[in-house]
C-alpha positions in Angstrom: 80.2 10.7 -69.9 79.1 8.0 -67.2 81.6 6.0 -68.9 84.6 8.2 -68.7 83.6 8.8 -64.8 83.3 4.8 -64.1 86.9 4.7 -65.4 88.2 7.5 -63.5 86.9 6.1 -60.4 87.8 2.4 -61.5 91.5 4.0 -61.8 91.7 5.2 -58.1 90.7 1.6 -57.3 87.3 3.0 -55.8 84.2 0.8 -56.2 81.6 2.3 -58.3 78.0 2.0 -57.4 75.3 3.2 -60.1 71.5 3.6 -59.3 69.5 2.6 -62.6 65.2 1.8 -62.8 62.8 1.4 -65.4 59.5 2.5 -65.8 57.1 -0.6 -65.8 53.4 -0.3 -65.5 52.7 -4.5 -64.5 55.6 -6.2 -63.5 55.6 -9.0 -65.3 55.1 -12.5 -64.3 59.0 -13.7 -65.7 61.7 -11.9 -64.4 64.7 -12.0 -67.1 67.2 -9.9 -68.5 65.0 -7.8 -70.5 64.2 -6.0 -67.5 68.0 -4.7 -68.0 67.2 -2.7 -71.1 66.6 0.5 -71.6 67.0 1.7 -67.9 67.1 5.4 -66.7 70.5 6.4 -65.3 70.1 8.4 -62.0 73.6 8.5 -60.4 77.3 7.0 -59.7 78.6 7.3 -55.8 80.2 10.5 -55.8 83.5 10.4 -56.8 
């Protein structure tokens, strides 16, 4: 479903904008790309 709505929005040229976090207790000491998975999906930009 959020894929199907970033391409419908991609197709009227609009720029799409999601809001994602994750839930961390300590943040840790080495930022990387792990902090990238497993993120809760709040919202796109309306569309």
């Amino acid at each position: 479903m959020i894929l199907n709505k970033n391409s419908d929005m991609a197709d009227k040229a609009l720029r799409v904008i999601a809001v994602c976090y994750v839930d961390k207790e300590n943040i840790p000491q080495k930022i990387d790309e792990s902090l990238e998975r497993d993120l809760i999906f709040v919202r796109t930009n309306p569309g």
